[in-house]
N, C-alpha and C positions, 0 to 999 in steps of 0.2 A: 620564752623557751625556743629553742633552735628546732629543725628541722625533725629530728631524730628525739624530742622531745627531754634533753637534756639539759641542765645551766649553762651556759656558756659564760667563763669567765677570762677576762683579756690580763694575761699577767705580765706585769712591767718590773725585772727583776737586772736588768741587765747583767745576767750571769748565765750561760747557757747550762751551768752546773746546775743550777739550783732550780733554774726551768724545768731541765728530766726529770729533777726528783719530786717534785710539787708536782707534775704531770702524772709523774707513776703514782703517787700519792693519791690523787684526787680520779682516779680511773674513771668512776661515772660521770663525768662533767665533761665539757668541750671546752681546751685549754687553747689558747690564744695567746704566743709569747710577741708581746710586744713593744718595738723601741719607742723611744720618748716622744718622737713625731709621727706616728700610728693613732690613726683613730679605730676609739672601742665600737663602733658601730656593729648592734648586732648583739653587743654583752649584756648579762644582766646586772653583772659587776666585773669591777677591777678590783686587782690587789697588788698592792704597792710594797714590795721587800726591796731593801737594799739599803747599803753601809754607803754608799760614796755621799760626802759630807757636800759636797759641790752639787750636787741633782737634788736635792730639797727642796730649792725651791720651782725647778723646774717639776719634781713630782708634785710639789701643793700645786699648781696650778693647774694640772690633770688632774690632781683629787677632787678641786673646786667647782670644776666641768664640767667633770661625770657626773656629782650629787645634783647640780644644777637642770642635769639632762637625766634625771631619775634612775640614774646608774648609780647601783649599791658600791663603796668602799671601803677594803678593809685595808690598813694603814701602819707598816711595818717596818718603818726608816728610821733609821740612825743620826744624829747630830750632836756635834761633840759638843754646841752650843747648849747646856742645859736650859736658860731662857726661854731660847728658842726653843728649842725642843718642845717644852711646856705648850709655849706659845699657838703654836702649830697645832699642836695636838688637842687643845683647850678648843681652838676653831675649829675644827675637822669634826668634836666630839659634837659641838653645838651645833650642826651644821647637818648633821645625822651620821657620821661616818663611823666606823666600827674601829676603836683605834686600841689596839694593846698593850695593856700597862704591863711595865716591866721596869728593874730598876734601870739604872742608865748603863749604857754599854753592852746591855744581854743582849739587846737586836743584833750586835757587830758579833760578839760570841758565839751565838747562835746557829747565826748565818755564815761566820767564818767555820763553826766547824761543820755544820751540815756539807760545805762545799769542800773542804778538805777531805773529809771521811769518804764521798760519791769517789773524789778522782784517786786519793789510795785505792780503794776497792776496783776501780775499773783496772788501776796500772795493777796491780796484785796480781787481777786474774788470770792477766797476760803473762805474766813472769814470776811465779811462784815455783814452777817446776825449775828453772835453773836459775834462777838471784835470789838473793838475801836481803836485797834493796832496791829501792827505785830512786832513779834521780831526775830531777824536775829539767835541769840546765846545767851549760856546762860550768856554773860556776860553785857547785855541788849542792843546793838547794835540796836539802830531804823534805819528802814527801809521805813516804809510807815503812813500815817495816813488819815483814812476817809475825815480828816477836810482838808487835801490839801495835795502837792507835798513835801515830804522831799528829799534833791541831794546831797550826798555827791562830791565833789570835791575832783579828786586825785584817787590815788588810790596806796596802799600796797601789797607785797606777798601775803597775803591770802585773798585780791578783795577788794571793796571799803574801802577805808579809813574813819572814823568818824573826821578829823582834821578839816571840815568847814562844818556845816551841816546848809542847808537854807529850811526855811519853807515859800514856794510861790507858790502856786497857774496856777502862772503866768509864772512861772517858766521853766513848763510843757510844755506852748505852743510855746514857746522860744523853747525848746530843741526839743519839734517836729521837729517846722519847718524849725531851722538851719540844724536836720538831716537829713532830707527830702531833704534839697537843695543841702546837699552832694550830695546823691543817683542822683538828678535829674542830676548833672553837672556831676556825675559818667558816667550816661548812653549817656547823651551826646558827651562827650568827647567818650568814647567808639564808638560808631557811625560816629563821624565825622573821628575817628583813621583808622577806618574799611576802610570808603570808601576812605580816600584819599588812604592808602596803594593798594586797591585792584586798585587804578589809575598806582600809580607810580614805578609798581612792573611789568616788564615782566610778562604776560601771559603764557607763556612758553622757560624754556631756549633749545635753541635747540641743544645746540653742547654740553649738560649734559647729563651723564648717571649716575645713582645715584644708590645704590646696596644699602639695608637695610635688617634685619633681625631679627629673634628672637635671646637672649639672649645667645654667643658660635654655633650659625648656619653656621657662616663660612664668615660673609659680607667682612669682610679683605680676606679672602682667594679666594672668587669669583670676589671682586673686582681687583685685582692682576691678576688673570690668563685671565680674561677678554681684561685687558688693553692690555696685554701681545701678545692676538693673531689677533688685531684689527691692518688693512694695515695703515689707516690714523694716521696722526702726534697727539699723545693721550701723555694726562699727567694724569699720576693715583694722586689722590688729596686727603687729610685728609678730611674729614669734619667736624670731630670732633677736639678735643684738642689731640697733639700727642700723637701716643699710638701706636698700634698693629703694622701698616705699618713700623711705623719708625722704630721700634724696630729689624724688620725683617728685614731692610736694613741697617740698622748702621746708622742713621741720625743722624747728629750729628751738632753743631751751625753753620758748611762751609756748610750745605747743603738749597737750597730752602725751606721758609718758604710758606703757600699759599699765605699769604701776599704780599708777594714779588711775587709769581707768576702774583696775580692778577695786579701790577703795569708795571712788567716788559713784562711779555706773556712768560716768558723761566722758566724754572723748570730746577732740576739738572737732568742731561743724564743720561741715562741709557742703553737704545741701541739707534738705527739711529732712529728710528720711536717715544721711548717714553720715556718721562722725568716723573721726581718726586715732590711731592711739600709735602709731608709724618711731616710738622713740622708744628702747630700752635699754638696760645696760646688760642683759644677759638674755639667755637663751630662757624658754619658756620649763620653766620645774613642776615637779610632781605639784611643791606646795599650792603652785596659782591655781591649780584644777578645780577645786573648791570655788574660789574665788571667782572662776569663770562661768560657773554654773550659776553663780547666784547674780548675774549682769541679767537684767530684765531685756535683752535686746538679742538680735541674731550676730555673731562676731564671726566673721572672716576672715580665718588666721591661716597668714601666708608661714609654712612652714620650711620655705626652701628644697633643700635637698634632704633636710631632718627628718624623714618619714620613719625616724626610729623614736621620734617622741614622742609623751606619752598625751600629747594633745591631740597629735595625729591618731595615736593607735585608737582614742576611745571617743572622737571626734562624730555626731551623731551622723555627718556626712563627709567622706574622702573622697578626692579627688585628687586624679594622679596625673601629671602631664609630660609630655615626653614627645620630640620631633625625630623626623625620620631619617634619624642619624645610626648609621649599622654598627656602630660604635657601642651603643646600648641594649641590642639582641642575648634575649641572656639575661640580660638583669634585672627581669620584674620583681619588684617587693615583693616578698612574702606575704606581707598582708595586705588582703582586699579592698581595693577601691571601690566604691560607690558607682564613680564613675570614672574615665578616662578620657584623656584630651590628646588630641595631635596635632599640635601647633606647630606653625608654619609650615605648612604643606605648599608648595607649590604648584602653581595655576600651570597647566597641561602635563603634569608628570607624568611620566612612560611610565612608572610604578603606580599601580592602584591600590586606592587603603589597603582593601583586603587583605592585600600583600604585608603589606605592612603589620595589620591585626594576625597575619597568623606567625609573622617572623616575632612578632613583640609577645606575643600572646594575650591581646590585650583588644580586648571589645569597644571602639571607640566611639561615644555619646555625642562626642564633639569635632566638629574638623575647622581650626583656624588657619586659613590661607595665609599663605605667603603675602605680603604688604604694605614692608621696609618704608616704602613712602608715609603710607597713611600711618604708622605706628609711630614714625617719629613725630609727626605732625600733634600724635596723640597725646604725647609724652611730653611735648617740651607746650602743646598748649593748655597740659594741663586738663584736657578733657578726655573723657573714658573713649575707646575707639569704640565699642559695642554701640553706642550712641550716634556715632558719625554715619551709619548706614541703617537704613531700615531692614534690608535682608541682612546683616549681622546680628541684629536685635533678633530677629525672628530664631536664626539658628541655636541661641542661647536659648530658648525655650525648656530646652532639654533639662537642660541644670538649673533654671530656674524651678520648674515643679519639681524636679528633684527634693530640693530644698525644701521649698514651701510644704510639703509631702511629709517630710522625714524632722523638720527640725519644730520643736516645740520652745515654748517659755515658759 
């Protein structure tokens, strides 16, 4: 829930007509119109309306993302491909997505008249007292008329098409109330999404430690040195799609996917105490959470900048990191970190922490120095920097009982 303790839903409709009216629709929620390269960070679902036969598959693949990052989807696209259509929608449904059966075509009808009916009624309002008509362009395109509902069905590159135009009355209250029963079974389903998930989902995984960060803060690099100096049998884990970790360890297709972690309990070795699992093909899901809890081992999962997922949120220990760039004043997560890091701080700074803890708002556990030298040396030999200094070991203290403290098996 948002701030103001509402749904917040991110709607990808590319129609700014049909955004007003889903927005006036849905009053109690916090509506978020957003284009195709917009991240829903923040949402607790998306909902995907739209007729353009071209963005299909660009919207599957935002459908696919979302479910994967435990964001609910409800799934309202048109394709004139019936197969496909099928197809889609057969995936989406298996996959957990909320998807609306309808016969073929209603979605574009629907949505073509919902958006027709908004813009008659706003041009009406304006010129009702001296016209008898509205014209869209100069090449006489009707749009509305006093004496009742005109709908184009369909729709073209530059917005409603003229290829069936119906003059009905009747028409109008037909496309209310069909759209209306959208919205209604939207919020529904949304609701009933909500609360089965907050059932079937651990409340807290306890043998998780989840490291997240702003943008280049260091989350791969704290999650590493962390795993590194922790006595219990710890597997440092992706939990994004491979990337930073792997790359730093050579992972390569012989090595532990999380996948496989979560099936087998074993990651690939690295010393006596801690294995790897640094290889995945997607972001960490609602489904693994289960799967994570029952790993008899401590797992140190770098979550990036994802501190919107649900590893993160229910993570027995969070930690947040973040350097002292004024760039990111203002932007503390909403939700509570455990603890908080401030990486790469520089050796004689004219700014002192404090400065910093009360510009960031943010109480810091930990303070990693500026290092550049010692960090490459750390990274390309392969060996944890926290290791390379004795008073670096020391100052990890913090987060180590942290840890040992807070997380169970």
């Amino acid at each position: 829930m948002s701030n103001n303790g509402k749904l917040t839903i991110g709607l990808y409709t590319n129609d700014p007509v049909i955004d007003d009216y889903i927005k006036h629709e849905l009053q109690g929620m916090n509506i978020l119109s957003l284009q195709d390269n917009d991240p829903w960070e923040g949402c607790q679902a998306i909902m995907l309306f739209d007729v353009d036969y071209e963005r299909i598959q660009q919207l599957y693949d935002i459908a696919i993302k979302a479910i994967d990052t435990t964001v609910d989807v409800i799934w309202y696209v048109e394709n004139e491909n019936v197969e496909e259509k099928q197809r889609i929608e057969d995936e989406l449904r298996v996959r957990g997505a909320h998807v609306r059966v309808e016969p073929v075509e209603d979605a574009a009808h629907i949505l073509g008249m919902i958006a027709v009916y908004e813009e008659a009624r706003s041009q009406l309002d304006r010129v009702e007292k001296d016209t008898q008509r509205v014209a869209e362009s100069d090449e006489g395109k009707a749009v509305s008329s006093t004496r009742g509902g005109f709908f184009f069905r369909g729709k073209s590159d530059e917005g409603l098409s003229e290829d069936e135009l119906i003059e009905d009355s009747e028409l109008e209250t037909e496309a209310r109330t069909r759209a209306a029963g959208i919205l209604s079974l939207a919020k529904d389903t949304l609701q009933l999404k909500r609360s089965q998930t907050q059932v079937s989902l651990p409340d807290v995984l306890e043998n998780v430690v989840a490291v997240a960060g702003f943008s280049g803060a260091g989350s791969s690099f704290v999650s590493w040195n962390l795993a590194r100096i922790l006595e219990k049998n710890t597997v440092l884990v992706e939990g994004r799609k491979t990337g930073t970790l792997a790359a730093w360890f050579g992972q390569d297709e012989e090595h532990v996917t999380r996948e496989q972690l979560l099936e087998t309990h074993c990651g690939t070795s690295y010393t006596e105490q801690l294995e790897l699992a640094l290889r995945a093909e997607k972001e960490t899901g609602r489904r693994e959470l289960k799967a994570m809890r029952e790993v008899p081992k401590v797992l140190v999962v770098d979550c990036g900048q994802r501190w919107d997922m649900e590893v993160y949120k229910r993570a027995a220990v969070r930690i947040f990191v973040t350097v002292p760039d004024p760039q990111y004043i203002g932007q503390r997560p909403d939700i509570e970190a455990h603890a908080y890091v401030l990486n790469q701080y520089p050796e004689g700074a004219s700014i002192p922490v404090s400065e910093f803890e009360k510009r960031f708002n943010m109480k810091f556990q930990l303070i990693i120095p500026a290092q550049p030298r010692q960090v490459m040396n750390s990274i390309w030999g392969n060996r944890a920097w926290v290791l390379m200094d004795q008073e670096n070991r020391e100052s990890w203290h913090v987060l180590k009982g942290l840890v040992e403290s807070e997380v169970s098996l």
